[in-house]
C-alpha positions as CSV (number, residue, x, y, z in Angstrom):
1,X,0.0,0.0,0.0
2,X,0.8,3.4,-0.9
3,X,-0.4,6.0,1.7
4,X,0.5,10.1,0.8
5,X,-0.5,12.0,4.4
6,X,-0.1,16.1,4.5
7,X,2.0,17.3,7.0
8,X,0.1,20.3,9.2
9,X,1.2,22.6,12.2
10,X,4.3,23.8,10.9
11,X,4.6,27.4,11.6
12,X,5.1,30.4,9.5
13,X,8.6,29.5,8.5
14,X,11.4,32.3,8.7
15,X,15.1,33.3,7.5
16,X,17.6,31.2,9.6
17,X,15.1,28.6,10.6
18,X,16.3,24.5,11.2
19,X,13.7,23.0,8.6
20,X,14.6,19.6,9.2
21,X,13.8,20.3,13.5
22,X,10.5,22.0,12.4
23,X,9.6,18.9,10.1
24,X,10.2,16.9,12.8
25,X,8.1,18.0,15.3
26,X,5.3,18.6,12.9
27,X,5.5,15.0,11.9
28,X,5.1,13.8,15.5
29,X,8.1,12.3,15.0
30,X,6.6,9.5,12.9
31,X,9.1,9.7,9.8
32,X,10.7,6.1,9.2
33,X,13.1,4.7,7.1
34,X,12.2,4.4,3.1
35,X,9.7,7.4,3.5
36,X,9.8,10.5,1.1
37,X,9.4,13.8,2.4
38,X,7.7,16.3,-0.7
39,X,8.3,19.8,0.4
40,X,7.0,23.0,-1.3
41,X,9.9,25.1,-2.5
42,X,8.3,27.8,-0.8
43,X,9.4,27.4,2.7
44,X,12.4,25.9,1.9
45,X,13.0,29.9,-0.2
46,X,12.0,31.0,3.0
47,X,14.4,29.5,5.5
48,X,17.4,30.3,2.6
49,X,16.3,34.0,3.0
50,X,14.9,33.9,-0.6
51,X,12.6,36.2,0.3
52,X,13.1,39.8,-1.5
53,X,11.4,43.3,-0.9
54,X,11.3,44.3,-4.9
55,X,8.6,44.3,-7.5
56,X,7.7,41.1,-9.0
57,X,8.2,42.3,-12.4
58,X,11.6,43.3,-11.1
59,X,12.4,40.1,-9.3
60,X,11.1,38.4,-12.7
61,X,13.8,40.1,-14.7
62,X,16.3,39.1,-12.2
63,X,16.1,35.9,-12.0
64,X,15.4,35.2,-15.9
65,X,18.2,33.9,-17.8
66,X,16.0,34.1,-21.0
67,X,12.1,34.5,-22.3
68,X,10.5,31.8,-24.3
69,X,7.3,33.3,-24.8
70,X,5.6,36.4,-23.5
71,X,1.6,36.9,-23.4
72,X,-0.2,40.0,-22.1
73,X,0.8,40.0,-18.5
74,X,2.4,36.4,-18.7
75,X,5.9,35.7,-18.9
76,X,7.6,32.3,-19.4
77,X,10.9,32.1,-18.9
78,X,14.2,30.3,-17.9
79,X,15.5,30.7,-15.0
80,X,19.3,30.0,-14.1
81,X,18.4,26.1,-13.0
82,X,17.4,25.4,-16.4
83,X,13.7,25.4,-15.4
84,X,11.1,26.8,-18.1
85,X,8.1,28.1,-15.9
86,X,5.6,31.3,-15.4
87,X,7.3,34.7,-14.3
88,X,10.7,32.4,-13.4
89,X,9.6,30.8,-10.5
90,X,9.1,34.3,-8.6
91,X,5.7,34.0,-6.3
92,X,4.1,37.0,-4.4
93,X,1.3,35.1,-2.7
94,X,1.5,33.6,0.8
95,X,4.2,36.6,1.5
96,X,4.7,40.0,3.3
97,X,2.8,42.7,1.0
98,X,6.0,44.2,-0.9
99,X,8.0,41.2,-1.1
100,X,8.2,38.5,-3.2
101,X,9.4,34.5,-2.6
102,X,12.5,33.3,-5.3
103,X,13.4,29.7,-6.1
104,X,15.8,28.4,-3.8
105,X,19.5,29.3,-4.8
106,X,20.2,25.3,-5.0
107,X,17.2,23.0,-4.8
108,X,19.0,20.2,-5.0
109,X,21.4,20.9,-2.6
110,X,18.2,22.2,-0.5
111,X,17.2,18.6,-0.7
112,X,20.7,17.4,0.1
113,X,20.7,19.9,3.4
114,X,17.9,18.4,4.7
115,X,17.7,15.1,3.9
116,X,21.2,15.4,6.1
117,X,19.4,17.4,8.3
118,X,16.6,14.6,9.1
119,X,19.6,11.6,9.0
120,X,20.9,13.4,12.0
121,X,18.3,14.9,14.1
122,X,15.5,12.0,13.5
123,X,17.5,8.9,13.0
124,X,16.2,7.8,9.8
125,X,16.7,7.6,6.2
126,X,14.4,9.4,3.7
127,X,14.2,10.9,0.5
128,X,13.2,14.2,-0.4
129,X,11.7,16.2,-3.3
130,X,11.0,19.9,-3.3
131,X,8.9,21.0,-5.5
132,X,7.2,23.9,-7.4
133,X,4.2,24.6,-9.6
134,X,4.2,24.6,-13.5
135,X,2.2,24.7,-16.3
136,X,2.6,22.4,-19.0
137,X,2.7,23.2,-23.3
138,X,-0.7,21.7,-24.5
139,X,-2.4,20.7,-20.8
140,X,-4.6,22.9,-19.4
141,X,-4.0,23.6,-15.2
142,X,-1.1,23.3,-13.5
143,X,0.6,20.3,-11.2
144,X,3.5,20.6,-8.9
145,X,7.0,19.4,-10.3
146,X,10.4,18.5,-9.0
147,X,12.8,21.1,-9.1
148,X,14.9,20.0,-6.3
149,X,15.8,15.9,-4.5
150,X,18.0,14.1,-2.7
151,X,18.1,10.4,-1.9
152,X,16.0,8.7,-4.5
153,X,15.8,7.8,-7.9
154,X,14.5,10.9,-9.9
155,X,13.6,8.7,-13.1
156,X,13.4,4.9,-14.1
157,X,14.6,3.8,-17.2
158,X,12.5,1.1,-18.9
159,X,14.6,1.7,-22.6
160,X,15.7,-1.7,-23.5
161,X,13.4,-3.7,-21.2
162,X,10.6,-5.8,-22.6
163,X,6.3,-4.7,-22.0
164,X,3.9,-7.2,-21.6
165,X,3.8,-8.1,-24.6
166,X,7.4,-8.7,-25.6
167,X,8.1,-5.5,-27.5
168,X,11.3,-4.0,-26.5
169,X,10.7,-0.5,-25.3
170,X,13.1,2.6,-26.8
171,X,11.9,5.8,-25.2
172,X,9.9,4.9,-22.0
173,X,11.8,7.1,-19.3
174,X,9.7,7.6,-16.3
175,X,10.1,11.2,-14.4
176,X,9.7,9.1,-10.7
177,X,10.4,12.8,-8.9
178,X,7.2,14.7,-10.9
179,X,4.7,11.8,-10.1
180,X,5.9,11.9,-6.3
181,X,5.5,15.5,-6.5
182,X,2.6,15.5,-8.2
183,X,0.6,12.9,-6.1
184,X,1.9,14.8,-2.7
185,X,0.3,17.7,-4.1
186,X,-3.1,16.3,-3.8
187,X,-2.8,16.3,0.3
188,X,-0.8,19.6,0.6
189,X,-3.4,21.5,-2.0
190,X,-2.9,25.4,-2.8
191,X,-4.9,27.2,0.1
192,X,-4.7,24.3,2.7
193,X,-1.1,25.7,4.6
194,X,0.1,22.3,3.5
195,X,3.7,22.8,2.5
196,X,4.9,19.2,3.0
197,X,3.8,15.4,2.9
198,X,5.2,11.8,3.6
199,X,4.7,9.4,1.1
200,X,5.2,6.1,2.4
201,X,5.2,2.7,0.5
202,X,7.9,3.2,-2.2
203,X,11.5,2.2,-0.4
204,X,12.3,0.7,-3.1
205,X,12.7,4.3,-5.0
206,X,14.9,5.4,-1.8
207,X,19.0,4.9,-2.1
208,X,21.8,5.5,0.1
209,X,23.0,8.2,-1.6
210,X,21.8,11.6,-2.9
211,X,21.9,11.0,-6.0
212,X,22.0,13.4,-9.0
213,X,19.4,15.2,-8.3
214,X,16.3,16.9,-9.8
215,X,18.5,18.8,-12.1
216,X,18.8,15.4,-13.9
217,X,15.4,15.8,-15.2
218,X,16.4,19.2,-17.1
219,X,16.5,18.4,-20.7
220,X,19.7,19.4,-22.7
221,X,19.1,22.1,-24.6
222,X,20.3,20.2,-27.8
223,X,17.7,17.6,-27.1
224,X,15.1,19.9,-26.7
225,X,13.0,19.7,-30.0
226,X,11.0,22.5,-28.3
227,X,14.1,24.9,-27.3
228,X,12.4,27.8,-28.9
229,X,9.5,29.8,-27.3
230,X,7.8,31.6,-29.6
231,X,9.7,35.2,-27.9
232,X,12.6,33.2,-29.2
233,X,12.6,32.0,-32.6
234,X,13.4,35.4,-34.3
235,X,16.4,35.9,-32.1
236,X,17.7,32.3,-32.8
237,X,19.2,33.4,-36.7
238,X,22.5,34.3,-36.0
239,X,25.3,34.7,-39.0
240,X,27.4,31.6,-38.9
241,X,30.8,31.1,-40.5
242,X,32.5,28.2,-39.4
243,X,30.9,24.9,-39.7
244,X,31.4,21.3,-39.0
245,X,31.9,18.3,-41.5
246,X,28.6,17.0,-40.3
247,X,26.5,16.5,-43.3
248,X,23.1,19.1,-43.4
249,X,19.7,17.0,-43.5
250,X,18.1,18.1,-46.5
251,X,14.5,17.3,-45.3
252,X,15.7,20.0,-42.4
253,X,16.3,22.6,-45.3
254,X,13.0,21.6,-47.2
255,X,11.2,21.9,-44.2
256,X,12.8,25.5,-43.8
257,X,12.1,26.4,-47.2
258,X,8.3,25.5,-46.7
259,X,8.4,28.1,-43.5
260,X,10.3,30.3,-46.6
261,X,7.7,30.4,-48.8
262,X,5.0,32.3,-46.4
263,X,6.6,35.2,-47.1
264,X,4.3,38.2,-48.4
265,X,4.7,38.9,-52.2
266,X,3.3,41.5,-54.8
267,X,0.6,40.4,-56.8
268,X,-0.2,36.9,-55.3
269,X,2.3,36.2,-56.9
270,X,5.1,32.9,-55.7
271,X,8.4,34.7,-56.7
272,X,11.3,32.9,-55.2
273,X,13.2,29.9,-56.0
274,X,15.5,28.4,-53.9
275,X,18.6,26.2,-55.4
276,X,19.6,23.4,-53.1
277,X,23.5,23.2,-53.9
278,X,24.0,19.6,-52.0
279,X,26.8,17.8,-54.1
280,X,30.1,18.8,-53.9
281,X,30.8,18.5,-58.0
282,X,28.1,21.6,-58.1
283,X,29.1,23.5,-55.3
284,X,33.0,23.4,-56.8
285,X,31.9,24.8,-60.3
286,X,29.8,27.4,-58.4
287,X,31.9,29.2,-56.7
288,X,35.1,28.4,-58.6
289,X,33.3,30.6,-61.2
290,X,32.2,33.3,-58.7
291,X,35.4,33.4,-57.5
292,X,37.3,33.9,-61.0
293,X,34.6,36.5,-62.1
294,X,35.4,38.5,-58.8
295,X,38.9,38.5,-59.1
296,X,38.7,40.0,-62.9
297,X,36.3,42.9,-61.2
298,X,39.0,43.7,-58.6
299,X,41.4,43.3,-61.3
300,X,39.6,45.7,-63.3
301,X,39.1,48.1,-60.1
302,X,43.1,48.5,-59.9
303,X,43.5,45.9,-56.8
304,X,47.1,45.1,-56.2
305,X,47.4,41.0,-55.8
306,X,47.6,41.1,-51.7
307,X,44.4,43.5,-51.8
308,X,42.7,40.8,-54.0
309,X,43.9,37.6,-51.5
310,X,42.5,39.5,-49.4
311,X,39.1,40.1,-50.3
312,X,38.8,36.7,-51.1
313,X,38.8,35.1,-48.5
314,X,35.2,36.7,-47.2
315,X,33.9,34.4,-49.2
316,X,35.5,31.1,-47.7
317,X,32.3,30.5,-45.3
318,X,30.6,29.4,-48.8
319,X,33.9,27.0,-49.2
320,X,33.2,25.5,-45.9
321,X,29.6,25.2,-45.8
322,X,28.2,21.6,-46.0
323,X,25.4,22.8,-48.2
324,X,24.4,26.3,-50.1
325,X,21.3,27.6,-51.1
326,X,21.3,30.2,-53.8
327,X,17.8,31.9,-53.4
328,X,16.2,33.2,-56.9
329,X,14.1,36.0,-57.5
330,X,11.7,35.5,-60.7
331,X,9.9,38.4,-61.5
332,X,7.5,37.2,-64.3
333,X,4.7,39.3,-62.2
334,X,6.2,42.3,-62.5
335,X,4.2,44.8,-63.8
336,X,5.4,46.8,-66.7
337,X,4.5,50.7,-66.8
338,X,5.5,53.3,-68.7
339,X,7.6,55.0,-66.7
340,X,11.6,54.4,-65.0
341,X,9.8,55.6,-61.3
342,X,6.9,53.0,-61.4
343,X,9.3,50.5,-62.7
344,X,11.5,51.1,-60.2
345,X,9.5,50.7,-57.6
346,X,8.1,47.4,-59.0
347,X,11.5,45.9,-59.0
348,X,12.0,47.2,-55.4
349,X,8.7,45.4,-54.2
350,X,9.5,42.4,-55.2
351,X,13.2,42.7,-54.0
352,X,11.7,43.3,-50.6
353,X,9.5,39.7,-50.6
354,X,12.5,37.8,-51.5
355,X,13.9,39.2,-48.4
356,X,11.1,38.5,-46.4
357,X,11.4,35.4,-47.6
358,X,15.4,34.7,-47.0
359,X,14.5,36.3,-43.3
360,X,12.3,32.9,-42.9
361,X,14.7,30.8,-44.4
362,X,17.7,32.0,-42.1
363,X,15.2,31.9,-38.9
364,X,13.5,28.1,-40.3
365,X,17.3,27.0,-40.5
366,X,17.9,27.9,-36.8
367,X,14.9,26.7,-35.6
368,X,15.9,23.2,-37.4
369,X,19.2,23.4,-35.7
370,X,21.4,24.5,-38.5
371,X,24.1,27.6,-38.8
372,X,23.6,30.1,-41.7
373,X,25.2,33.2,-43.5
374,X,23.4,35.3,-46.0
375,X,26.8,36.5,-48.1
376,X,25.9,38.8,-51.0
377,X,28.1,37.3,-53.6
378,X,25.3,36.1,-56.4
379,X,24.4,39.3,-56.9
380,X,27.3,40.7,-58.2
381,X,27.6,37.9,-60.5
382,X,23.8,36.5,-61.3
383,X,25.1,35.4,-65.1
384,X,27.9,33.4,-63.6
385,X,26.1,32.5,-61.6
386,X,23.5,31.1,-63.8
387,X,25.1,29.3,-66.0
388,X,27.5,27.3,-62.9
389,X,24.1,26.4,-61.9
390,X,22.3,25.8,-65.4
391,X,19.4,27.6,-64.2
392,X,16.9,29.5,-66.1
393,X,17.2,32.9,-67.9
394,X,15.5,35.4,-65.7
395,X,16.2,34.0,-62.7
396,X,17.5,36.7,-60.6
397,X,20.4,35.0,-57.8
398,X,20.2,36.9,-54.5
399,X,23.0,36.0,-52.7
400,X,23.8,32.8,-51.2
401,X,23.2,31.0,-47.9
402,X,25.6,29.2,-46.4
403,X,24.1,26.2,-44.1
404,X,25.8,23.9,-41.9
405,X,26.0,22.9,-38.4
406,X,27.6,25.5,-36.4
407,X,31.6,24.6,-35.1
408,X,30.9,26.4,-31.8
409,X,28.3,28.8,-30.3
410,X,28.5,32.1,-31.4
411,X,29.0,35.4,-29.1
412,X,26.5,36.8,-27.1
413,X,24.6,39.7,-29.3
414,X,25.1,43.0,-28.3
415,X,22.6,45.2,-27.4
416,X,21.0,47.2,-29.7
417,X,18.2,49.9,-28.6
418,X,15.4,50.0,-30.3
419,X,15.5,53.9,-30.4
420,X,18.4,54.1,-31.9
421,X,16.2,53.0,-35.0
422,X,12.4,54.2,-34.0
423,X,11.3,57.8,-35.5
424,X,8.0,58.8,-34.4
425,X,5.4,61.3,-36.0
């Protein structure tokens, strides 16, 4: 039998206070061996001195690390654990008018403090799980979760192991330290002044030591197929120039040009095309012909040699990439007027679609994982260009993509105020 009992008459808990002496004598003493103790994060927070007299859109800011999706009043965000939760785990409710309750520093190392803390004053061996509220992508309510644990297992792995009906199972990881959360939550409620419960019956999810704790359930960010909250996706493109020898998937860069293609365009018209330069025969020809048709132009400018080798290699990202995508314009909706103004214009209008639409390839590419760099090459150069490629006359090449996956993670991007760019009338 599993039996999950709330834990009342612990007192309004305070900076400096011995949790694991409170939770004692709350518990009437009756803790044993093999039990789990599921404590809110809240008065664990509290005893740390997590408690801070600032604004909660202030302490929000704080204690993000980034935003994955903003809405209205709503902020989800990162927090420096790794967690993804509402307003970074910062709570103004059950707390002095003025302040507002942070995560714990540590939650694991909460749970390690005491769990030790328990060992020595009660004599017995428990786990412990502290936990927090969150809301969940595609579920409606919230459930508590473990942020913090010490002393059991945080998740069984069933991958390899048969079910009942002798399939071998490949994914089945079970998150052992939500469910106890979770279930504890039923006793402890949000209005009950439950902050902690016992659940008994599960020794067997108990161990000797620590263990790795809840930050073991934090997914790496590179396995995270969900990594970007929608706050996030059109700060993911970044320019990248140095790639590895990983090969690019091209159903990744087919799915990106599909997110491409929504771009808005004159006319109703479809105007871009996008060249998929995958084998290296092709890419070779390409830019071995870009690259002799630049040097005559700096030739013809009056570049000494070393000014030329120089100017050269800006274009090596393209030598390096895995895969390049020359993006076409095609204008065969163009209007034609009588005038070089109107014409003008026309030309300009569909300019700017294809790079709307190249601004949803770069941001589709990130999204899928991969490193890019818009270089501007193709356009000085569109017949070359054309006939490396043996694409069609009228096709208008603007630019080309480099795509790869980056070598390393580029810099942080500096600020930039949006002033600096905003008139106003």
């Amino acid at each position: 039998m599993i039996t999950v009992m709330g834990v009342a008459g612990l007192p309004e808990v305070t900076a400096g206070a011995d949790l694991s002496s409170l939770i004692e004598e709350a518990s009437g003493g009756d803790l044993r061996d093999g039990d789990i103790l599921v404590v809110t994060s809240k008065i664990i927070s509290k005893a740390e001195g997590r408690v801070a007299g600032m604004a909660r859109e202030d302490a929000i800011e704080a204690e993000t690390v980034r935003v994955v999706a903003r809405r209205e009043a709503t902020t989800i965000a990162q927090t420096r654990h790794g967690f993804v939760l509402a307003a970074a785990g910062v709570d103004a409710s059950n707390t002095a008018p003025g302040t507002v309750v942070l995560l714990p520093a540590d939650p694991d190392e909460s749970a390690r403090r005491l769990r030790k803390g328990l060992q020595e004053r009660a004599g017995v061996s428990v786990g412990v799980v502290v936990t927090d509220t969150m809301g969940r992508p595609w579920r409606n309510g919230q459930t508590d979760t473990a942020i913090g644990a010490a002393g059991i297992v945080v998740a069984r792995d069933y991958r390899g192991t048969p079910d009942s009906f002798g399939n071998i199972l490949e994914v089945t990881v079970t998150a052992v330290a939500d469910e106890l959360a979770a279930a504890a939550d039923l006793v402890k409620g949000k209005a009950l002044g439950i902050p902690l419960a016992i659940v008994r019956g599960l020794p067997e999810f108990v161990t000797e030591a620590d263990g790795p704790g809840a930050r073991a359930l934090v997914r790496p960010a590179d396995e995270d197929m969900f990594r970007f909250g929608s706050a996030e996706v059109p700060l993911a493109r970044r320019t990248v120039r140095e790639f590895t020898a990983e090969p690019v998937d091209g159903a990744a860069v087919r799915r990106a040009v599909a997110t491409a293609i929504t771009a808005p365009a004159p006319h109703h018209s479809q105007p871009w095309r996008f060249v998929l330069v995958e084998s290296a025969a092709a890419r070779t020809t390409l830019l071995d012909a870009m690259l002799d048709a630049w040097i005559a132009d700096l030739r013809g400018d009056g570049f000494t040699e070393d000014q030329i080798a120089r100017r050269v290699r800006r274009g090596e990202p393209l030598r390096r990439a895995p895969l390049i995508v020359v993006p076409c314009l095609v204008m065969d909706a163009a209007h034609t007027y009588p005038d070089d103004r109107r014409n003008h214009s026309e030309q300009a209008m569909f300019t700017v679609a294809m790079g709307a639409a190249v601004q949803n390839l770069l941001i589709a590419l990130a999204v899928e994982g991969l490193g890019s760099a818009w270089i501007s090459s193709t356009l000085f150069c569109q017949d070359v260009t054309l006939r490396a490629l043996d694409l069609p006359a009228g096709w208008l090449p603007m630019g080309a993509i480099a795509v790869g996956h980056p070598a390393q993670s580029p810099a942080p991007r500096p600020p930039r105020d949006p002033d600096d760019f905003l008139v106003v009338r």
